[in-house]
N, C-alpha and C positions, 0 to 999 in steps of 0.2 A: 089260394094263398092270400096272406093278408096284403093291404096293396103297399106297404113300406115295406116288406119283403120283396115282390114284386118289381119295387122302385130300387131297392137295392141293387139289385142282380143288372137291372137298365144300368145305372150308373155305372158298377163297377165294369161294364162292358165298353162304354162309352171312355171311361178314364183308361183301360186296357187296351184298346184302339189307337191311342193316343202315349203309350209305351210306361204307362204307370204301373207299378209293381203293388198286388195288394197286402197290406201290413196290418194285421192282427198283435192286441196288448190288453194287460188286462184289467178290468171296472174296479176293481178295490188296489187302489196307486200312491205310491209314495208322494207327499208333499214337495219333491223336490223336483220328482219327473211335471209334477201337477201347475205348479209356478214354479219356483225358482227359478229352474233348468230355461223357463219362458223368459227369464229378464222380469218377474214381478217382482217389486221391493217387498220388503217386509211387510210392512205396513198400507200394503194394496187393501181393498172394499172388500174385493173377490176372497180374500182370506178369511175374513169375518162367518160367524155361524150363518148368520141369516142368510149368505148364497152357498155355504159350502157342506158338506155332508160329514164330518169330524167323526171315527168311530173310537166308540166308548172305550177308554181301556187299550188303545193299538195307537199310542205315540206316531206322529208324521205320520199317517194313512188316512186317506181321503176319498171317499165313491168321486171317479175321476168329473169333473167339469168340463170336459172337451175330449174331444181324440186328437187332442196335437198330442199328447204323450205320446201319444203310439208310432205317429211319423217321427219324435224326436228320436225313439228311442233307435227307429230302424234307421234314420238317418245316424245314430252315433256308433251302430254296428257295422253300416255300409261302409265310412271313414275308417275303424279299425282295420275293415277286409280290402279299404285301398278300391274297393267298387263305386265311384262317382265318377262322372256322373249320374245321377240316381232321380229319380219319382218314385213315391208312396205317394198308398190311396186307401185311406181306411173309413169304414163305416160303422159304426156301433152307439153303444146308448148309453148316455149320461145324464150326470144327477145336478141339480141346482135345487137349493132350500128354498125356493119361493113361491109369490104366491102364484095359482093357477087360473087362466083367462078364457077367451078361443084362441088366442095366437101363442102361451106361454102355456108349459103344464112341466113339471117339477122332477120328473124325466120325458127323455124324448131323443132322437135318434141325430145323429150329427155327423156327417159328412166334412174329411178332413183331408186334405194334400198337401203338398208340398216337392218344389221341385231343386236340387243344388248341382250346380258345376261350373264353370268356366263363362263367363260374359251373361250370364240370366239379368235377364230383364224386367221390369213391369212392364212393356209391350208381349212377351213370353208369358206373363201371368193374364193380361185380357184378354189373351188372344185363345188361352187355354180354356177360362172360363165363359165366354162368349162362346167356343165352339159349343161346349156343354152345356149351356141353357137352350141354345135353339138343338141339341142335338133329345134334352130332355122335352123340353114344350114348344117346340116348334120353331120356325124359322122368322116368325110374326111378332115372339116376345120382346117387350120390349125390355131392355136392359139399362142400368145406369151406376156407373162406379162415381163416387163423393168421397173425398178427403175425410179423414177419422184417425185416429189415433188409438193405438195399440199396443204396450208393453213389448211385446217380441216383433212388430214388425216397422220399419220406417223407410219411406217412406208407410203410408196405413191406410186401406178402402174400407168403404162400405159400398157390397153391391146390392143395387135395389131391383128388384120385377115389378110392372104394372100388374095389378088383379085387382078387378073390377072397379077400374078405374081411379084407382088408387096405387101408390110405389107405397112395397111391401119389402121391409129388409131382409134379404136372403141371408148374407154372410159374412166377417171380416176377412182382410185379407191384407195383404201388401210384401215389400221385400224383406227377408228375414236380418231379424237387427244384428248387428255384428256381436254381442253379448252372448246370442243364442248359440251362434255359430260355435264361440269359444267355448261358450259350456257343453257340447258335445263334443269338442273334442277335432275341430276343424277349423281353420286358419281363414280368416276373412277378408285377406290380403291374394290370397288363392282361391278362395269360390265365391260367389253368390248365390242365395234362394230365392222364391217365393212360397209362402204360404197361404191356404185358406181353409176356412171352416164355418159352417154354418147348418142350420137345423132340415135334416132329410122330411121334418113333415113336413114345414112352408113349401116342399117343392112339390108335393105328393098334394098339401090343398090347392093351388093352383091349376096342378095338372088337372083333376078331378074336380074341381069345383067344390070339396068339402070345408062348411064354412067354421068348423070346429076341431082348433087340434087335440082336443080331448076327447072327442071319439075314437080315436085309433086306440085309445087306450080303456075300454068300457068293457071289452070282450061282446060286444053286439056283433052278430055273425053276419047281419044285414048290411056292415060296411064291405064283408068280403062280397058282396055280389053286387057291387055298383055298378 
């Protein structure tokens, strides 16, 4: 198996452990599921061609930018069904128009949760992803959440890994902004979330020591036998 599949199947075991539901949506997404629905202005960066994937000729549709679509969307079915509180936990691949580095490549896999009900916390969100990094790379890693800022979350983290002796940005995160809430369709006077999201290779080169996130995507068979 390739080892982001591999890594997948770990994650989504470790997030099921831990009572997340897993929520599948799909790669070619309305601009409204894609930002809007997030709390971006109009006139957000992230809108612009040079990060976003615009298809020719298909008005508002976008190769998604993240998998928060995919928790928003389950999260605004869950509310309809009156089932919260609720966890999603999706994993799939997204697209950004930029340029490609070893840490950056123009798709790549992204890792997204989100938790809503009654008194949630950000104690409840570090507590959630702390479990999951030592439960992914051991019990040794070090971890570090820093203040940042986010359109859909506020407060807003950035959580960082040391690798090789450097902090390495894993993910954004924080509590879900009352805007998000409202545009799905839930009352933010009655629940609370948190959200996060961030790239499934940064976790897969850490764990493995591969010092290039563009091999995963080479079809070089010799990464499947690391």
């Amino acid at each position: 198996m390739h080892p982001l599949s591999i890594l997948s199947s770990q994650a989504y075991k470790v997030f099921a452990d831990m009572g997340f539901e897993i929520a599948t949506g799909p790669e070619l997404e309305s601009d409204w599921y894609n930002f809007y629905v997030l709390n971006f202005p109009k006139d957000h960066p992230a809108l612009d061609m040079q990060d976003t994937f615009w298809i020719k000729n298909e008005k508002e549709k976008v190769l998604r930018t993240h998998t928060t679509t995919v928790t928003a969307r389950a999260f605004e079915k869950a509310g309809k069904e009156s089932r919260l509180p609720a966890a999603f936990i999706s994993i799939g691949k997204v697209f950004r128009n930029e340029a490609t580095d070893i840490t950056h490549e123009m798709q790549f896999f992204q890792i997204d949760g989100a938790m809503v009900g009654e008194n949630i916390s950000l104690a409840d969100l570090k507590g959630v992803l702390t479990y999951f990094y030592k439960k992914m790379l051991g019990d040794e890693i070090e971890i570090e959440f820093r203040p940042s800022f986010f359109p859909f979350t506020e407060p807003s983290l950035e959580v960082f890994a040391k690798f090789k002796g450097k902090w390495l940005e894993m993910m954004g995160a924080g509590m879900l902004h009352p805007n998000v809430l409202r545009n799905i369709g839930l009352d933010p006077a009655k629940v609370q979330g948190f959200a996060f999201g961030g790239g499934l290779d940064r976790i897969a080169m850490i764990k493995w020591g591969i010092s290039d996130v563009r091999l995963f995507y080479q079809g070089d068979l010799r990464l499947n036998q690391f």
